[in-house]
C-alpha beads as a LAMMPS data file, in Angstrom:
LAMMPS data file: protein, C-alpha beads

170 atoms
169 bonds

1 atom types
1 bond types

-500.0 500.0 xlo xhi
-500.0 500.0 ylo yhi
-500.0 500.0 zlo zhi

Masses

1 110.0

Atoms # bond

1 1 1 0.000 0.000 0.000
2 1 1 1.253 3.353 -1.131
3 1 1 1.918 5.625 1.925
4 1 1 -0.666 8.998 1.922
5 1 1 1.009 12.127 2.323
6 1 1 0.065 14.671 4.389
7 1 1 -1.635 16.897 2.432
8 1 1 -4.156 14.557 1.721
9 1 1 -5.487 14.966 4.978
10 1 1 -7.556 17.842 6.860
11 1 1 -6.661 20.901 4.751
12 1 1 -4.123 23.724 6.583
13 1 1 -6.857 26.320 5.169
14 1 1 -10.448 25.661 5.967
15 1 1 -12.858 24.441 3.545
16 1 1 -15.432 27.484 2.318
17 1 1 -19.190 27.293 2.021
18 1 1 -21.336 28.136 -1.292
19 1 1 -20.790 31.768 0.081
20 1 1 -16.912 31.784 0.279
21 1 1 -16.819 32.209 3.799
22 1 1 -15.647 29.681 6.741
23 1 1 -17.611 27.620 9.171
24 1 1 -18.406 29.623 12.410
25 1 1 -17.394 27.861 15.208
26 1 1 -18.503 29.168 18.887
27 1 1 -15.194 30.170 19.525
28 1 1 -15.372 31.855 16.378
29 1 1 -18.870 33.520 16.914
30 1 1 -17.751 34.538 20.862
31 1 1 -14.870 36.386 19.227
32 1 1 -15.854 38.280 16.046
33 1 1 -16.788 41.478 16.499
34 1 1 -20.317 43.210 15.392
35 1 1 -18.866 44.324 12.235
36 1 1 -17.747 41.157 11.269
37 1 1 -20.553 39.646 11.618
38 1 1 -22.273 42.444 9.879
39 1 1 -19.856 41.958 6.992
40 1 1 -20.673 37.997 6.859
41 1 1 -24.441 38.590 7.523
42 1 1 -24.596 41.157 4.386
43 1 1 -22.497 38.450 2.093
44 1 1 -25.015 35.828 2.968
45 1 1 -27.866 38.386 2.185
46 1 1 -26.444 39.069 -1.293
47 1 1 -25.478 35.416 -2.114
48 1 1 -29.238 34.400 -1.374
49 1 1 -29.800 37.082 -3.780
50 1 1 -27.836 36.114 -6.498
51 1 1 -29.402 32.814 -6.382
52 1 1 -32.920 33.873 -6.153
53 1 1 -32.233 35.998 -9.355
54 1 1 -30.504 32.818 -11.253
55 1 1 -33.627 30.470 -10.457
56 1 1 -35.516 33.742 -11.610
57 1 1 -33.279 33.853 -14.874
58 1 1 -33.593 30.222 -15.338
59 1 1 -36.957 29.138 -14.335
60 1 1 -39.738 32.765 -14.552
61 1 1 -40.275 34.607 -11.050
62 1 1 -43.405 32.535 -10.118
63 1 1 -41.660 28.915 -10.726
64 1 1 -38.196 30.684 -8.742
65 1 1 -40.619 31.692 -5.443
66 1 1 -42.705 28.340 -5.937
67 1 1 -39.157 26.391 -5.575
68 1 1 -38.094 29.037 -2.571
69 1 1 -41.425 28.349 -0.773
70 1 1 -41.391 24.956 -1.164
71 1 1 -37.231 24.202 -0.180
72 1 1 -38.212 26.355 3.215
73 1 1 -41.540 24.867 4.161
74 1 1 -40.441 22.531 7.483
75 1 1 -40.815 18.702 6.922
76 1 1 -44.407 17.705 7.545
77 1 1 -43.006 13.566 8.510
78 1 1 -40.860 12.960 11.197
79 1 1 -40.712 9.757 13.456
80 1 1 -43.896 10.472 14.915
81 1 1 -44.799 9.859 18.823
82 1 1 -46.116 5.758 18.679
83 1 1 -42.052 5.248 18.787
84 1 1 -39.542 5.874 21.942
85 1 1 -36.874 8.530 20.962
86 1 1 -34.259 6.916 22.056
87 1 1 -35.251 3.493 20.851
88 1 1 -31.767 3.114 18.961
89 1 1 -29.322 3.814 22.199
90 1 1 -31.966 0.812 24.063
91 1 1 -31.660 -1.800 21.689
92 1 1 -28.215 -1.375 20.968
93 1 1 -27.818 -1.155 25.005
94 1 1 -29.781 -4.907 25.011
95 1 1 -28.046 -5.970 22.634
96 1 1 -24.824 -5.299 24.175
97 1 1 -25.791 -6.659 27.082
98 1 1 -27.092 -10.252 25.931
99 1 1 -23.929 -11.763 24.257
100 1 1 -24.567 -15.051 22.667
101 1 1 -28.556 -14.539 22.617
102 1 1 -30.133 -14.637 18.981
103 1 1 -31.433 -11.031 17.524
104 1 1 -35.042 -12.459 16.969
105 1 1 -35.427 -13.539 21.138
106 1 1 -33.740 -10.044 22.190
107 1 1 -36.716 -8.470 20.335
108 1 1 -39.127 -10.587 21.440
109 1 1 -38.003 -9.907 24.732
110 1 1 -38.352 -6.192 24.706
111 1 1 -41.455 -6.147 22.650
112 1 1 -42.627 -7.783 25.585
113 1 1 -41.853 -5.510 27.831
114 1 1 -42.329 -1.967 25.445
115 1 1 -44.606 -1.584 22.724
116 1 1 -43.096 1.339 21.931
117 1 1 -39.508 0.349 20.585
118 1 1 -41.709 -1.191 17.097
119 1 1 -44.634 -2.889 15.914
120 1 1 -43.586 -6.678 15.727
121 1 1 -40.795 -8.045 17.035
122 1 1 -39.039 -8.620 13.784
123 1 1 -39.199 -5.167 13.012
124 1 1 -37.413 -4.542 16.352
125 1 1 -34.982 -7.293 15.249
126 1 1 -34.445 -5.830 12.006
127 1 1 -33.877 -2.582 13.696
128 1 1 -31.209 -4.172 16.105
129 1 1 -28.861 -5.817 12.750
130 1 1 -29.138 -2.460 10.846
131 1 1 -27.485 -0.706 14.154
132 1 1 -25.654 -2.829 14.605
133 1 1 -24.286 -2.990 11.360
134 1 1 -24.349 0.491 11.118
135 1 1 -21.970 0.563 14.555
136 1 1 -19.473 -2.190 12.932
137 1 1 -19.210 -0.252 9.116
138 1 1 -18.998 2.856 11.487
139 1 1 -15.726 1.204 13.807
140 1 1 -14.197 -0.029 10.875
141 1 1 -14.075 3.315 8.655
142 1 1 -12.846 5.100 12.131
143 1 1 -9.861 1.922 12.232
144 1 1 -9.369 2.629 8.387
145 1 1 -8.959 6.393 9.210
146 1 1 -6.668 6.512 12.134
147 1 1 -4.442 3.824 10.085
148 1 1 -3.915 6.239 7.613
149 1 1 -3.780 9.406 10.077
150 1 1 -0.581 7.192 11.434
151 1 1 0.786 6.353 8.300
152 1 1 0.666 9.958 7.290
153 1 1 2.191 11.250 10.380
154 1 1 4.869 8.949 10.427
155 1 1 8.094 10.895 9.697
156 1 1 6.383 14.510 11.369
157 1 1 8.382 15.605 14.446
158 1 1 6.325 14.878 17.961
159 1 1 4.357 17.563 19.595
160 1 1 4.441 19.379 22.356
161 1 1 1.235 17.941 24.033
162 1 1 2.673 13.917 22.429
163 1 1 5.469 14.650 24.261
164 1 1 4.075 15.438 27.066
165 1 1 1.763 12.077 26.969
166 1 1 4.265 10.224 25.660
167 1 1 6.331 11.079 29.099
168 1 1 3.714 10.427 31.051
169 1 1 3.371 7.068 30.191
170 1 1 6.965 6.375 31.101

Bonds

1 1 1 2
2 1 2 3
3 1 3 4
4 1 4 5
5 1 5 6
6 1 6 7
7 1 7 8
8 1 8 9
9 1 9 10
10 1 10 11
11 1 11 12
12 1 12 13
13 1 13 14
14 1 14 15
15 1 15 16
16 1 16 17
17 1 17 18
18 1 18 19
19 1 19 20
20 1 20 21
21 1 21 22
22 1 22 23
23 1 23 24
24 1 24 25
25 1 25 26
26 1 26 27
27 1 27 28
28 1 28 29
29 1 29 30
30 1 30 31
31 1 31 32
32 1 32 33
33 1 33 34
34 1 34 35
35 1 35 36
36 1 36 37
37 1 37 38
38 1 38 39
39 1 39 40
40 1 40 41
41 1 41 42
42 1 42 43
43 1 43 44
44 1 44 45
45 1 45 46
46 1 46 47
47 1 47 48
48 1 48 49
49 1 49 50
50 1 50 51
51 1 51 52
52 1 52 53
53 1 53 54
54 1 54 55
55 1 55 56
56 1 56 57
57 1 57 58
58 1 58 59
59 1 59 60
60 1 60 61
61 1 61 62
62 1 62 63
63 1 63 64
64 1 64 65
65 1 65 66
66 1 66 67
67 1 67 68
68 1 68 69
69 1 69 70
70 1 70 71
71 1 71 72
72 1 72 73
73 1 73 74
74 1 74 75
75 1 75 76
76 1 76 77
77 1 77 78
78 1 78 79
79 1 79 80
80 1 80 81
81 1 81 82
82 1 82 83
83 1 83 84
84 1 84 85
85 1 85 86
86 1 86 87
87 1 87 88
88 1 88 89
89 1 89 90
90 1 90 91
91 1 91 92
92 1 92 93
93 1 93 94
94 1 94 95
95 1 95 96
96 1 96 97
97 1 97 98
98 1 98 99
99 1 99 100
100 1 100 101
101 1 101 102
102 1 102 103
103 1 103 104
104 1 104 105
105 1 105 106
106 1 106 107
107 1 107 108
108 1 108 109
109 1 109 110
110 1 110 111
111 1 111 112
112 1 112 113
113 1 113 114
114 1 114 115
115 1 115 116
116 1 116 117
117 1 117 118
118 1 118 119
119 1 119 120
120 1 120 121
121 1 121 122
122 1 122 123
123 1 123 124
124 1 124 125
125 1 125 126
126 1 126 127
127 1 127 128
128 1 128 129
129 1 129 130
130 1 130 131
131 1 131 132
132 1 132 133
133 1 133 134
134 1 134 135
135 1 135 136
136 1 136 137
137 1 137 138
138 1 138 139
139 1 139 140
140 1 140 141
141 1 141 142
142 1 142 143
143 1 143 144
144 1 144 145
145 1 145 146
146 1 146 147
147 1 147 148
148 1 148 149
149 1 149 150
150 1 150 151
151 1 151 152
152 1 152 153
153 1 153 154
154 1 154 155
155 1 155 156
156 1 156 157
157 1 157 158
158 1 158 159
159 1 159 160
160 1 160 161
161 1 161 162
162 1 162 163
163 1 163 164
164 1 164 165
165 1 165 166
166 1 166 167
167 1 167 168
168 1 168 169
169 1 169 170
């Protein structure tokens, strides 16, 4: 395997929005001053615009505000109230905590008990191997990462604060 270089890692400059302008962080938004943020405000105000009058351009003033409208209107679906809200975090947490036990009696067991972590219990069994899943493809692309993060950092000169770890652990 080819060794990355650095620079194909986080950029040293930040990555811009549609608007040119950085992320705001809340270290970033406790420190910039009013006229900053009046300057950043007014370049979002114009960029909004500009797009406004390219849909207008491209698709007639009545089909540009229909498409406005209808990108802000606020979803009308969501999960609803028949399920728990944190449904995922307490079958992963049963899961977890019954190694060895099959998927299908996990769910029966806790459709027993709730009605509200899904309607059957192989729907709360499906739910359990897509999280799972999920969890595993999740741990392995974080493995995958830090591998290369390592790889990448191989040659650089130690930090102050990996120094200062590093010693500690001596």
């Amino acid at each position: 395997m080819k060794m990355p270089s650095r620079p194909w890692f986080p950029p040293v400059e930040p990555l811009t929005d549609i608007f040119g302008l950085h992320h705001v962080t809340i270290l970033g938004a406790a420190c910039e001053s009013t006229t900053e943020r009046q300057r950043r405000v007014a370049k979002v105000k114009a960029g909004v615009a500009a797009a406004f009058q390219a849909a207008v351009h491209h698709l007639g003033e009545e089909a540009a505000r229909e498409l406005f409208n209808r990108i802000l209107r606020r979803p009308k679906r969501g999960a609803g109230k028949a399920i728990a809200a944190d449904r995922d975090a307490i079958l992963l947490s049963a899961f977890n905590a019954a190694p060895g036990q099959s998927t299908i009696s996990i769910a029966r067991q806790l459709h027993g008990e709730s009605k509200r972590l899904g309607n059957t219990p192989e729907a709360i069994a499906t739910q359990i191997r897509k999280l799972v899943r999920d969890r595993d493809k999740q741990a392995k692309k974080a493995r995958v990462e830090s591998r290369r993060w390592r790889m990448a950092t191989r040659n650089e000169p130690r930090t102050f604060l990996g120094a200062a770890v590093a010693a500690r652990k001596k």
